[in-house]
C-alpha positions in Angstrom: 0.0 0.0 0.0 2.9 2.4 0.7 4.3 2.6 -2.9 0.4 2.9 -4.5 0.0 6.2 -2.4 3.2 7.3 -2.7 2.5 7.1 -6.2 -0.7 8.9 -6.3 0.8 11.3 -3.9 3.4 11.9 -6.2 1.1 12.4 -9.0 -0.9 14.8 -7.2 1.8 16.9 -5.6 2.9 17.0 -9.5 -0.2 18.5 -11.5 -1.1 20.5 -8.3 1.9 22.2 -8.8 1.6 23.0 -12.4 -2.4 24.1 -11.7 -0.4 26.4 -9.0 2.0 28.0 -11.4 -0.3 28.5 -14.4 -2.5 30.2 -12.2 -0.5 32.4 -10.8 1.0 32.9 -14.6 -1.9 33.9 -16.3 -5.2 35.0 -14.2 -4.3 34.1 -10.9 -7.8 33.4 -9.8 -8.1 33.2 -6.0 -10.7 30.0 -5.5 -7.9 27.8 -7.5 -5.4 29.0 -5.4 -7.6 28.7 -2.4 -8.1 24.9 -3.6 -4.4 23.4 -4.8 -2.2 25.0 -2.4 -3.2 23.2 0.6 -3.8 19.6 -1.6 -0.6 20.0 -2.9 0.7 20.7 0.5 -1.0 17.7 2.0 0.3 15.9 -1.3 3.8 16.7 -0.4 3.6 16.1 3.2 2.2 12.6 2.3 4.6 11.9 -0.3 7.6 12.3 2.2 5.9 9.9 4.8 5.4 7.6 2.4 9.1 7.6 1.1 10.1 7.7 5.1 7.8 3.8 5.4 8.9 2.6 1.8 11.0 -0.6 1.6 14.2 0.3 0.5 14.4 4.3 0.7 17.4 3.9 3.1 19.5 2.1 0.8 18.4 4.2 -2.4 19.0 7.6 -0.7 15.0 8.3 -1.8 14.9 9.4 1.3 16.8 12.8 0.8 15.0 13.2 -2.5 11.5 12.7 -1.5 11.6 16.5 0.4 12.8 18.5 -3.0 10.1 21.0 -3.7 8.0 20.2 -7.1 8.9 16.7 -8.1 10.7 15.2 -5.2 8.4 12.5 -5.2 8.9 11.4 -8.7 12.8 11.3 -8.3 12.1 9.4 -5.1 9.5 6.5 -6.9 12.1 6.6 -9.6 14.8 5.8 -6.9 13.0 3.2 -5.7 11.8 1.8 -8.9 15.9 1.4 -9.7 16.4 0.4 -6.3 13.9 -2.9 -6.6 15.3 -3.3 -10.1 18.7 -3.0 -8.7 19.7 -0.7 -11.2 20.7 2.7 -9.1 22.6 5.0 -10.5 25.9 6.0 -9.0 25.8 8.6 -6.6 27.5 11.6 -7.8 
């Protein structure tokens, strides 16, 4: 279950981000900023427990990835995805 929300949350704290930023691009209406900020908050927030409870985010360093603003969350599944397929990169 931890890796499936992690996932969505992932997702989430993604296109919450980009609904953020065109917003505040173009007409920066106030309900839509009144309505993503605090889901992707919560998205992040959940995102980094769920790296935190992961199996294997010690070993793949996810763990210090997961709290990068934006897409930490995507680096961190992708960490883990190489990390299960034992395939990590080098760190560097």
């Amino acid at each position: 279950m931890g890796v499936r929300t992690l996932r969505a949350a992932a997702a989430v704290e993604a296109v919450s981000l980009l609904v953020l930023l065109a917003n505040v691009f173009t007409v920066h209406a106030e309900p839509v900023t009144s309505l993503c900020g605090p889901l992707h908050g919560t998205a992040y927030l959940v995102a980094i427990a769920m790296t935190w409870v992961a199996p294997g985010a010690a070993s793949s360093r996810a763990r210090w990835l997961a709290p990068t603003p934006g897409f930490g969350a995507m680096f961190a599944l992708r960490r883990l995805r190489g990390a299960a397929d034992g395939a990590v990169c080098a760190p560097g």
